[in-house]
KOLVEX-248590 format. One record per residue (C-alpha): residue number from 1; residue in one letter; chain; z, x negated, y. Coordinates in Angstrom, 2 decimals, always signed. Layout:
{node NUM "a" "A" {Z X Y}};
...
This chain:
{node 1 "x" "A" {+28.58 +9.62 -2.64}};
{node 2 "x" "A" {+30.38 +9.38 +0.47}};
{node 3 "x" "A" {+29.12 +11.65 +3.89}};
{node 4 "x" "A" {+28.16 +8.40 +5.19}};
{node 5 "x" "A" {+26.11 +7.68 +2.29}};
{node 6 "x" "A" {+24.71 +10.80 +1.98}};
{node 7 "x" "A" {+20.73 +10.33 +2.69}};
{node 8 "x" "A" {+19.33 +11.60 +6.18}};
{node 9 "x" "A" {+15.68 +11.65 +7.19}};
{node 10 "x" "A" {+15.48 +10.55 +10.72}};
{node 11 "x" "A" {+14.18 +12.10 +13.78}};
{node 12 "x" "A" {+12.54 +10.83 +16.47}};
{node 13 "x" "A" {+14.26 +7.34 +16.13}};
{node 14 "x" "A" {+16.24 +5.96 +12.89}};
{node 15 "x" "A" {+19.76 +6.46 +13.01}};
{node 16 "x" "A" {+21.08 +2.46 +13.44}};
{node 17 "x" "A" {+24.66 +1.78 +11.46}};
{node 18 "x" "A" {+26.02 -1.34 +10.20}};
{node 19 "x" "A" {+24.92 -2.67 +6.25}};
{node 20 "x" "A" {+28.55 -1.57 +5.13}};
{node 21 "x" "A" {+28.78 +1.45 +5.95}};
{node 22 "x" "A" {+25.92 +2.28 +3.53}};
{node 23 "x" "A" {+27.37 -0.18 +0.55}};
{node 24 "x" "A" {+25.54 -3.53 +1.90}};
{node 25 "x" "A" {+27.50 -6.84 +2.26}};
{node 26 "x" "A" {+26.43 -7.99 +6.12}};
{node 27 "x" "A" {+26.85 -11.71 +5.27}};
{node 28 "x" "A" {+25.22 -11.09 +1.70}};
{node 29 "x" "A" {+22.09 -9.35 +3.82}};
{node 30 "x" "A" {+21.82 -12.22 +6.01}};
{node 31 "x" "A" {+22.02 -15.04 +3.47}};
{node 32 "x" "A" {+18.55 -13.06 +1.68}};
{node 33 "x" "A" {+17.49 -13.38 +5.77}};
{node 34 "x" "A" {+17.78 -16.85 +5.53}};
{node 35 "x" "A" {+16.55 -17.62 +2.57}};
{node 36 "x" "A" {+13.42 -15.97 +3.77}};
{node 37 "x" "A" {+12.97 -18.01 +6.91}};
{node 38 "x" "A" {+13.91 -21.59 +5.17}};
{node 39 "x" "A" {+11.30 -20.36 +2.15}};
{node 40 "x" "A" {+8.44 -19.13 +4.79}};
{node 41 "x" "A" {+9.37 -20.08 +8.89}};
{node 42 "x" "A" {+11.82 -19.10 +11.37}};
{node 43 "x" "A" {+9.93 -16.32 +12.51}};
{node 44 "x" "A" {+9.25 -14.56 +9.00}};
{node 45 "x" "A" {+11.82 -12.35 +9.61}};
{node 46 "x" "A" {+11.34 -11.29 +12.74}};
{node 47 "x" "A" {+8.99 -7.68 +11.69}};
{node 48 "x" "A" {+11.61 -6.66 +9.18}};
{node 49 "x" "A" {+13.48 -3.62 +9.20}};
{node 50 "x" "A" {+15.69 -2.68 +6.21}};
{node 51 "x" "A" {+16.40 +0.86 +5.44}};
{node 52 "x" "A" {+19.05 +2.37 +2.99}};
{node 53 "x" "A" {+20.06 +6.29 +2.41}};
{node 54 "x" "A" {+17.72 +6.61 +4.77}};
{node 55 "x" "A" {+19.85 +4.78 +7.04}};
{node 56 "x" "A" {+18.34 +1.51 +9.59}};
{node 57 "x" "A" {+20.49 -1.37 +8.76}};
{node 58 "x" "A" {+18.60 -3.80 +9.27}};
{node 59 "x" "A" {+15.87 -4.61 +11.71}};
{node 60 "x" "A" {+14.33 -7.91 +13.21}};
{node 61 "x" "A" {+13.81 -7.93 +16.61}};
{node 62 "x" "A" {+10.10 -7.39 +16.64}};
{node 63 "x" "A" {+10.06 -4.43 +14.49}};
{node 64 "x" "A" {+8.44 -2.39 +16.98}};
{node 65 "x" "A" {+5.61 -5.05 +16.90}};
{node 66 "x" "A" {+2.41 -3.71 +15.92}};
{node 67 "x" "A" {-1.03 -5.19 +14.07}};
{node 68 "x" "A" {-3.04 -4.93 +11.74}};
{node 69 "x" "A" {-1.69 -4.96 +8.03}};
{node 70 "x" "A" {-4.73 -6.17 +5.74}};
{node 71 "x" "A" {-4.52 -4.90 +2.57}};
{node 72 "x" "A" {-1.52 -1.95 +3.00}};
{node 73 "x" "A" {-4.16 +0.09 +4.26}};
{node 74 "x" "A" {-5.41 +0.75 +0.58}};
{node 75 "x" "A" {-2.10 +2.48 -0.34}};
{node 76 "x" "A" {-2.84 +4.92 +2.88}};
{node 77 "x" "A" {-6.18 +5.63 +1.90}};
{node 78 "x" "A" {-4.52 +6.00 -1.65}};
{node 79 "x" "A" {-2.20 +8.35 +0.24}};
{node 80 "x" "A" {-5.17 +10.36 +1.57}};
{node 81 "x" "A" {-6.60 +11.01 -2.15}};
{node 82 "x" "A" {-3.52 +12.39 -3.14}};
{node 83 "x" "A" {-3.84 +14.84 -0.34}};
{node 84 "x" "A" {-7.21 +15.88 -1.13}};
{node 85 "x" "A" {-6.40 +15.88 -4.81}};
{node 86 "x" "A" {-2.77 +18.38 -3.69}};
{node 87 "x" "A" {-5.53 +20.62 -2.44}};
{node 88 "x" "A" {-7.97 +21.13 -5.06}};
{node 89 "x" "A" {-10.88 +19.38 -3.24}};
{node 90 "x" "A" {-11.38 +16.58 -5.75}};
{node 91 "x" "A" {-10.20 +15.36 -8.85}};
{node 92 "x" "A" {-9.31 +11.67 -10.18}};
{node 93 "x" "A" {-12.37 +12.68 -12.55}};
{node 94 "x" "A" {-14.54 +14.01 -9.39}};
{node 95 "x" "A" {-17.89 +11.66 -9.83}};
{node 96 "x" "A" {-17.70 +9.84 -6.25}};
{node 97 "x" "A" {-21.84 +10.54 -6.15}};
{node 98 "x" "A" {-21.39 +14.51 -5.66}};
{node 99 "x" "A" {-19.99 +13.58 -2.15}};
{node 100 "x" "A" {-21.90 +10.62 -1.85}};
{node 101 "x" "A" {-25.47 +10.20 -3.31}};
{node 102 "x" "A" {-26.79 +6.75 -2.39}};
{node 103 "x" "A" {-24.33 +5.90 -5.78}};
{node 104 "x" "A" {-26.73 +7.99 -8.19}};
{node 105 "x" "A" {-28.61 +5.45 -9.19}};
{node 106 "x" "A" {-26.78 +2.54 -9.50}};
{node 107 "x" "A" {-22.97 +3.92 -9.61}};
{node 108 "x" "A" {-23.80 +7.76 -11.37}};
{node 109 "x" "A" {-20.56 +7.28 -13.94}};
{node 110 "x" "A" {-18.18 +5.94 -10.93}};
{node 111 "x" "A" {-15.24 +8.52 -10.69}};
{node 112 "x" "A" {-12.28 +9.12 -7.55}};
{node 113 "x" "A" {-9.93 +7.03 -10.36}};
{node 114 "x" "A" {-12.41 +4.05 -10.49}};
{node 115 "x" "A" {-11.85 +3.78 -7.29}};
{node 116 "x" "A" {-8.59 +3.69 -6.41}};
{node 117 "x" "A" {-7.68 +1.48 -9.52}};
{node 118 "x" "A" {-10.09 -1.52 -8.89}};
{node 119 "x" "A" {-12.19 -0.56 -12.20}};
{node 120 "x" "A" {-15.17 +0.62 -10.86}};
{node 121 "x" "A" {-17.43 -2.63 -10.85}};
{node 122 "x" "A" {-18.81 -1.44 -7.31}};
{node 123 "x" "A" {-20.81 -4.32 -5.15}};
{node 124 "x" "A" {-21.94 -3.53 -1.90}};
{node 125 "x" "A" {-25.04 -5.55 -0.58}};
{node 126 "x" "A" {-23.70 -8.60 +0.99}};
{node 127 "x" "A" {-20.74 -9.17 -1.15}};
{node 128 "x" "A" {-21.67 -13.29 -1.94}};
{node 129 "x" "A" {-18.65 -15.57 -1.23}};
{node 130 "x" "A" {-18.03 -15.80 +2.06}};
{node 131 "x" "A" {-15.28 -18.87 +3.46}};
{node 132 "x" "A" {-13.51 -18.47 +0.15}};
{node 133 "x" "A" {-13.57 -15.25 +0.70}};
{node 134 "x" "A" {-14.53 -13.90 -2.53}};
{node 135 "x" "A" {-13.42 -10.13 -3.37}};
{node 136 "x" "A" {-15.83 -8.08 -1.45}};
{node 137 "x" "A" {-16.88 -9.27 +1.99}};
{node 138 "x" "A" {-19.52 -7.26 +2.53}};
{node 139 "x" "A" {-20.03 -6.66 +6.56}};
{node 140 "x" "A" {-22.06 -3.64 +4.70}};
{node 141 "x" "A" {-20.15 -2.13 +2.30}};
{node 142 "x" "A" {-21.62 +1.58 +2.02}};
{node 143 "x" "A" {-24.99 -0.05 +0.79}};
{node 144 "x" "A" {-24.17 -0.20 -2.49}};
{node 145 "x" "A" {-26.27 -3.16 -4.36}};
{node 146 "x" "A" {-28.01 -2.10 -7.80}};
{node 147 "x" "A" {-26.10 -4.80 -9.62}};
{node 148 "x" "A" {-22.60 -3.89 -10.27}};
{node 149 "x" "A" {-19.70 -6.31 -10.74}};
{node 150 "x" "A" {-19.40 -4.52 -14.15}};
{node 151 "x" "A" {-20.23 -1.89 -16.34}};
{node 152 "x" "A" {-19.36 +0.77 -17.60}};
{node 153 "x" "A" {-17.22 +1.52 -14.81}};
{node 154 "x" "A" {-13.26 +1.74 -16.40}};
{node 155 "x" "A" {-14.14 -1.43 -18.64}};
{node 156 "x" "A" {-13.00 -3.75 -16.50}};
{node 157 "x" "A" {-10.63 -4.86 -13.49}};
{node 158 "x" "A" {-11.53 -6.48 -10.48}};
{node 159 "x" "A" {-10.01 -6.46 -6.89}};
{node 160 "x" "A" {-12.43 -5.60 -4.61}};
{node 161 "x" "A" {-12.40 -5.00 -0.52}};
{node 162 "x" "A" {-16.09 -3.05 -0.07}};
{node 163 "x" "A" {-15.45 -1.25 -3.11}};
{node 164 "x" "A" {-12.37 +0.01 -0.81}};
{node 165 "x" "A" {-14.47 +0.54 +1.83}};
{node 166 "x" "A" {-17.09 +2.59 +0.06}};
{node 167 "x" "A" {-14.04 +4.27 -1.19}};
{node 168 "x" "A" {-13.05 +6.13 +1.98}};
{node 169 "x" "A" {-16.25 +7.03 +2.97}};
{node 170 "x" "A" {-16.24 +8.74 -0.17}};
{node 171 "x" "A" {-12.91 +10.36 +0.91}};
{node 172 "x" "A" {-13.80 +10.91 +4.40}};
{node 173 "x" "A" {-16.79 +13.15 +3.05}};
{node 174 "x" "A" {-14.49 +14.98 +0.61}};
{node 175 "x" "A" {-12.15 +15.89 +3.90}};
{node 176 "x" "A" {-15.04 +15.93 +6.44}};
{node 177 "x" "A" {-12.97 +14.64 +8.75}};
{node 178 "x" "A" {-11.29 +11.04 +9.20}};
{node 179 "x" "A" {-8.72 +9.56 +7.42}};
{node 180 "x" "A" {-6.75 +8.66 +9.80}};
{node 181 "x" "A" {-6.96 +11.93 +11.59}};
{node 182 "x" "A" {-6.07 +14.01 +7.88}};
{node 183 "x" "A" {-3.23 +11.49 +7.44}};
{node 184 "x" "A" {-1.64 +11.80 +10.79}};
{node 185 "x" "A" {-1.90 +15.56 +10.57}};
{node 186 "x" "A" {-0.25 +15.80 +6.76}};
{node 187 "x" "A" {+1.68 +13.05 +6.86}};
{node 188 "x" "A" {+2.50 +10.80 +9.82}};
{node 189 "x" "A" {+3.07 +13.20 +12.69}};
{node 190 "x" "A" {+5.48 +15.24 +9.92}};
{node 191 "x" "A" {+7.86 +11.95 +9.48}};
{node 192 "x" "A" {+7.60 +11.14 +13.01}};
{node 193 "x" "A" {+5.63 +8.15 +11.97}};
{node 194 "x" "A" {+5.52 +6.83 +16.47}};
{node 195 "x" "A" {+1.60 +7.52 +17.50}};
{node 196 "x" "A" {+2.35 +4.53 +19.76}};
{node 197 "x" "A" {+3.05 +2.07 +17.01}};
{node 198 "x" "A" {+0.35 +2.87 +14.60}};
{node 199 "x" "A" {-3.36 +3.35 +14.18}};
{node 200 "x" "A" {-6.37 +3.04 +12.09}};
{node 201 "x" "A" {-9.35 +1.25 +12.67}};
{node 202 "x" "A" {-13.02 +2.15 +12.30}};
{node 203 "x" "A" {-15.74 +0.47 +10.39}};
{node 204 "x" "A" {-18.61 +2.84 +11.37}};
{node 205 "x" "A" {-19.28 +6.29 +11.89}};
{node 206 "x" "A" {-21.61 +7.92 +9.25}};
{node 207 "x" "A" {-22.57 +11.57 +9.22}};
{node 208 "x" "A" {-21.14 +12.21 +12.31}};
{node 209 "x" "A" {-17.50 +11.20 +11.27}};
{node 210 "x" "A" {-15.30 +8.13 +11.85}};
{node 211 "x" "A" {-14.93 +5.77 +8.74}};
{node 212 "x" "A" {-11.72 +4.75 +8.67}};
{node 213 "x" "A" {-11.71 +0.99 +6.49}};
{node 214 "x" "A" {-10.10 +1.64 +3.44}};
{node 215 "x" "A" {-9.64 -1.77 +2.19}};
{node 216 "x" "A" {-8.33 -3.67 +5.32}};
{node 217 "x" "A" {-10.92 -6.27 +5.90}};
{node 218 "x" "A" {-13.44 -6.81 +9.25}};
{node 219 "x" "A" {-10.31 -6.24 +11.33}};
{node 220 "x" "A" {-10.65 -2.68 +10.62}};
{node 221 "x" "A" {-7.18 -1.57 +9.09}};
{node 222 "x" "A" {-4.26 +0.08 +10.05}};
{node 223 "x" "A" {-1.72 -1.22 +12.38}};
{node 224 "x" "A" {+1.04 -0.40 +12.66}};
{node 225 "x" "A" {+5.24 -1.75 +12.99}};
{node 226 "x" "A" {+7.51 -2.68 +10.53}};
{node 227 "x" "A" {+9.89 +0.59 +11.44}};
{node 228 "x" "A" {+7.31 +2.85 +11.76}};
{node 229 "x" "A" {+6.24 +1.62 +8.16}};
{node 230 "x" "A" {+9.73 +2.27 +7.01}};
{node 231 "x" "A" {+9.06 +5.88 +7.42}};
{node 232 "x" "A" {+6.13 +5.73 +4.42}};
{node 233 "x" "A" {+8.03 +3.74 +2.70}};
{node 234 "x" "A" {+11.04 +6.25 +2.78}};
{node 235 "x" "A" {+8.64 +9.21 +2.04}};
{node 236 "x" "A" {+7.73 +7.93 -0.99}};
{node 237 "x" "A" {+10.90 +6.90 -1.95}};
{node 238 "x" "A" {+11.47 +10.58 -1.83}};
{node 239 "x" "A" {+8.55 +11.41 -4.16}};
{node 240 "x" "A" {+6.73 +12.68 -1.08}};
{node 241 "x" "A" {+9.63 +15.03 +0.39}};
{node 242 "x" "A" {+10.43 +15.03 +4.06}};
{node 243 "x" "A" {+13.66 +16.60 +4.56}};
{node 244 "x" "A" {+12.86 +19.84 +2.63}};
{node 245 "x" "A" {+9.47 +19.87 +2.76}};
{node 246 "x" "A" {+6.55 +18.91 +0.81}};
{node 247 "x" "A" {+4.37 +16.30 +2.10}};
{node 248 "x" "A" {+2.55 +15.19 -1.30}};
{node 249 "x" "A" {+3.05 +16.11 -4.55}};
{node 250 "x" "A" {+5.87 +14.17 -6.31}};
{node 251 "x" "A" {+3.16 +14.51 -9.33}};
{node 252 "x" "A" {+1.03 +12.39 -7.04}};
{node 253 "x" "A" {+3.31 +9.54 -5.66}};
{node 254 "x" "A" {+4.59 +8.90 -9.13}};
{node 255 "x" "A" {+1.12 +8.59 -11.03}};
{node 256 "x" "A" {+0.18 +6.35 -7.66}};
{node 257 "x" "A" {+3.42 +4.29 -8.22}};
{node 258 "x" "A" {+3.11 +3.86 -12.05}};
{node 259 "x" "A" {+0.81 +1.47 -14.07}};
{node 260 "x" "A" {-2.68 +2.52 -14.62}};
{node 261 "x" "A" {-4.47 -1.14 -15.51}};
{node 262 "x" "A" {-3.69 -1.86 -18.49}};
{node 263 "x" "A" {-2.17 -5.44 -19.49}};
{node 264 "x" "A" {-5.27 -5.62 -22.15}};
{node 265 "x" "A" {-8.30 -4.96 -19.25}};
{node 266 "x" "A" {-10.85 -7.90 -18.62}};
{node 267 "x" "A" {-11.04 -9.03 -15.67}};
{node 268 "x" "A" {-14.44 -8.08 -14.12}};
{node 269 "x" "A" {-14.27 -10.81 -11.25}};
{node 270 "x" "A" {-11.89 -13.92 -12.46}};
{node 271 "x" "A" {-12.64 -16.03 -9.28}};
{node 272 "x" "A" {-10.78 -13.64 -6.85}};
{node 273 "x" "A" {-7.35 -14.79 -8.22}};
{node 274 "x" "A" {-6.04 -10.98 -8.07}};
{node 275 "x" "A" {-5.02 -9.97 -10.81}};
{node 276 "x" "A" {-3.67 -6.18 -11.13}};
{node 277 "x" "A" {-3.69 -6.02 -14.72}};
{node 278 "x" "A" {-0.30 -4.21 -16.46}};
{node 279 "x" "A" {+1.10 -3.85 -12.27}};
{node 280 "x" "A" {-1.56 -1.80 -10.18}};
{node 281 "x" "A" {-0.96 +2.08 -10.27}};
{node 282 "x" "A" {-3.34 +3.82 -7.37}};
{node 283 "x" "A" {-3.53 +0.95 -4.62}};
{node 284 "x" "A" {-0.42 +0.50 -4.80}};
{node 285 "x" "A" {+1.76 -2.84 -7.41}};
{node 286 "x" "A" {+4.54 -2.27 -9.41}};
{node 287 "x" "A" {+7.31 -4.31 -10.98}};
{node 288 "x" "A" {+6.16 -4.12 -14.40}};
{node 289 "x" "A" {+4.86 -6.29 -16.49}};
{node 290 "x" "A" {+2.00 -8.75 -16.13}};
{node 291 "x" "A" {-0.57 -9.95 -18.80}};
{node 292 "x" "A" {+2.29 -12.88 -19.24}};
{node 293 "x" "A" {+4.85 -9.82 -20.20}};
{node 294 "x" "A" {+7.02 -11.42 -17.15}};
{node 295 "x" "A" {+7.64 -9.05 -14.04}};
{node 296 "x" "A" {+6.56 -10.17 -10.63}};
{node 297 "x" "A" {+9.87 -9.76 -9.13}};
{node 298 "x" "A" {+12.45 -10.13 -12.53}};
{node 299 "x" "A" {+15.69 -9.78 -9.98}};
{node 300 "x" "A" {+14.23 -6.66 -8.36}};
{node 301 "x" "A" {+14.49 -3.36 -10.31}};
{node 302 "x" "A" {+11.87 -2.23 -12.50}};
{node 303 "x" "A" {+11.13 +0.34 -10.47}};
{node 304 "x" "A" {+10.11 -1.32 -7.31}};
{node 305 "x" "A" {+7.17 -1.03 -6.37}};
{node 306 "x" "A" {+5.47 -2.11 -2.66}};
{node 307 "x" "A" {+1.96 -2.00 -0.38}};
{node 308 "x" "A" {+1.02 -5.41 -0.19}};
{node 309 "x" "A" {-1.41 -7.16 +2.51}};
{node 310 "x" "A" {-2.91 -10.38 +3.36}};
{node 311 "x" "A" {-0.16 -12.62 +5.10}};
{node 312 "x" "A" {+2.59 -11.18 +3.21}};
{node 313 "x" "A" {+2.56 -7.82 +5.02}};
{node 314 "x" "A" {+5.05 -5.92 +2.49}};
{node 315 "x" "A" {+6.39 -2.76 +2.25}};
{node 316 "x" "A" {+9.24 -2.44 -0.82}};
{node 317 "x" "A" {+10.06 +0.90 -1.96}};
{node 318 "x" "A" {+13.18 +0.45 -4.52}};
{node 319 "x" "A" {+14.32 +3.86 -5.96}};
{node 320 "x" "A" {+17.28 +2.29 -7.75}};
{node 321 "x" "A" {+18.80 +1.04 -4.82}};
{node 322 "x" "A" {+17.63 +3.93 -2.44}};
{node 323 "x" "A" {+16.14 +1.07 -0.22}};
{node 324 "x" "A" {+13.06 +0.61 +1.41}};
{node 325 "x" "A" {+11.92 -3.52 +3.06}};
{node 326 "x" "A" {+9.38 -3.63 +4.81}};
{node 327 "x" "A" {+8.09 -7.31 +6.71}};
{node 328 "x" "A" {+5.42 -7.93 +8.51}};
{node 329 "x" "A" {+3.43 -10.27 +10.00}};
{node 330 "x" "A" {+0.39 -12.57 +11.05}};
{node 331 "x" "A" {+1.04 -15.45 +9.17}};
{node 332 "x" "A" {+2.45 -16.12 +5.52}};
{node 333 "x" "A" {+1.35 -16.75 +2.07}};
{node 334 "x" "A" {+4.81 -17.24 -0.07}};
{node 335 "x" "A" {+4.36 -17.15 -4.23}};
{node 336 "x" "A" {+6.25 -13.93 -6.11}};
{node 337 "x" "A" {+9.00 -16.09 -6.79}};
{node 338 "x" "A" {+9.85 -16.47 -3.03}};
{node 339 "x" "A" {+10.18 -12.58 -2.72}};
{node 340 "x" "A" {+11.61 -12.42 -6.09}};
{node 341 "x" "A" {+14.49 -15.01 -4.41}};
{node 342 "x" "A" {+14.35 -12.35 -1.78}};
{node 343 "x" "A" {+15.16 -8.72 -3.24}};
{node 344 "x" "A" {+17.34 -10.86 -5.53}};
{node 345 "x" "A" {+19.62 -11.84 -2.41}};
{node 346 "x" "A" {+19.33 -8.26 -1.64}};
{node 347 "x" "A" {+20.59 -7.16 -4.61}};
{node 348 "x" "A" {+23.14 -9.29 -4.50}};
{node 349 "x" "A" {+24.56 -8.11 -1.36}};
{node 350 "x" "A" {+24.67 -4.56 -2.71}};
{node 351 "x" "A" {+28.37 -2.97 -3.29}};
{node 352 "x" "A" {+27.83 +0.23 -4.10}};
């Protein structure tokens, strides 16, 4: 690898150079740019920033935009268990009822990995289909309901927002402290992650402590810009390293980034249409492969693996090609095979 290639972590802004210069094709980059905006709207690309050997080659020109990111907040509440787990405060076996005890009776067998793998069958009060809203809409979602979804808890798969929810205040116990204020201590201040484009949004405050939303529902997620995302994205790319030093545990970000739903789990709640079985690791998907043995994105590595949110708010993390995508925005809804036709354009472009 060249000194131009070489990776760098960047500082208080990216370092900006041209697609070449890190082994990109410029023309072959924007072809997958407009393929995106004839597949999903001229302004799809717009929140995008593209980042290679930890390099900024790519960026639309509202990258610095921030908002909310629906559903990429459960891969940084994911990111916060892996913290607490790196410091010997809980374990993916730790009963979530020791920390929080209104689940004895109805959730007693519901463990930290039940959580943040969509298999613990939790229901909060209020959870009835809401606008077609139908994977956990509770406006309550830390009173759990004595009916689960499922049981035992581990038996089955189902997507679910309050279960998210409940989730974090589970975590935010375990750290007595907020989430967002443990992640931007451990992990965004250290990647220079801009305090100006990104923040995390309350649901309530319980015990005397903010409860950050863990799922990314009621408007109470993390927002954030598509080149301050970049920086997560590169930090895992790196297993969790920061320029030398330890951030997470590479043990952590790979178990988070690998399967752990098995292609052969029921699904616990068919009407939600999400379906994480044989792709979901710990709140975050993967490119392997689905109950259909085919992989969401078949002209992506299978390594890839992403943060995904409600209005196709994505953030790509591709080892093999020492890349990280992100693209946000407020409105979108494009099928796999429209991001497949995506990272496949990508690749394409790729010289070296």
């Amino acid at each position: 690898m060249t000194e131009s290639k070489r990776t760098v972590f960047p500082g208080a802004a990216w370092e900006v150079t041209t697609p070449e210069s890190q082994g990109v094709d410029a023309a072959g980059l924007a072809a997958a740019q407009a393929y995106l905006e004839e597949m999903m709207g001229e302004s799809s690309t717009r929140e995008t920033a593209i980042v290679r050997h930890g390099r900024l080659i790519w960026e639309g020109p509202d990258s610095a935009e921030m908002h909310g990111v629906w559903s990429v907040t459960k891969s940084f509440t994911s990111a916060c268990l892996g913290l607490l787990i790196d410091d010997g405060r809980c374990g993916l076996g730790t009963p979530a009822h020791e920390f929080a005890p209104e689940l004895d009776a109805a959730y007693p067998d519901v463990t930290l990995r039940h959580f943040t793998t969509m298999t613990s069958g939790y229901r909060a009060v209020g959870d009835e289909p809401r606008s077609g809203y139908l994977h956990g809409p509770s406006l309550t979602p830390f009173d759990p309901s004595p009916q689960p979804l499922f049981t035992p808890p581990g038996s089955h798969y189902a997507y679910w927002d309050s279960a998210m929810n409940a989730f974090a205040g589970v975590l935010t116990r375990i750290a007595r402290e907020p989430l967002e204020t443990l992640f931007r201590r451990r992990i965004a201040d250290p990647i220079g992650m801009d305090p100006q484009e990104w923040r995390w949004g309350v649901i309530e405050t319980r015990d005397g402590i903010a409860v950050n939303g863990g799922s990314g529902n009621m408007n109470k997620h993390v927002f954030i810009s598509a080149r301050t995302l970049a920086r997560l994205g590169l930090l895992f790319l790196h297993r969790g390293a920061w320029d030398g030093r330890r951030l997470l545990s590479a043990e952590w970000v790979d178990a988070a980034t690998r399967v752990q739903v098995p292609t052969s789990t029921p699904l616990g709640h068919p009407e939600s249409g999400i379906d994480g079985r044989g792709v979901y690791g710990f709140n975050w998907w993967t490119n392997a492969s689905q109950p259909d043995g085919a992989r969401p994105f078949p002209d992506a590595p299978p390594g890839t693996y992403l943060a995904r949110g409600k209005f196709d708010n994505m953030l790509f993390v591709i080892p093999e090609w020492d890349m990280v995508v992100t693209r946000l925005g407020l409105a979108g809804n494009a099928p796999n095979a429209v991001w497949n036709g995506y990272l496949g354009r990508i690749g394409v472009a790729l010289q070296t």
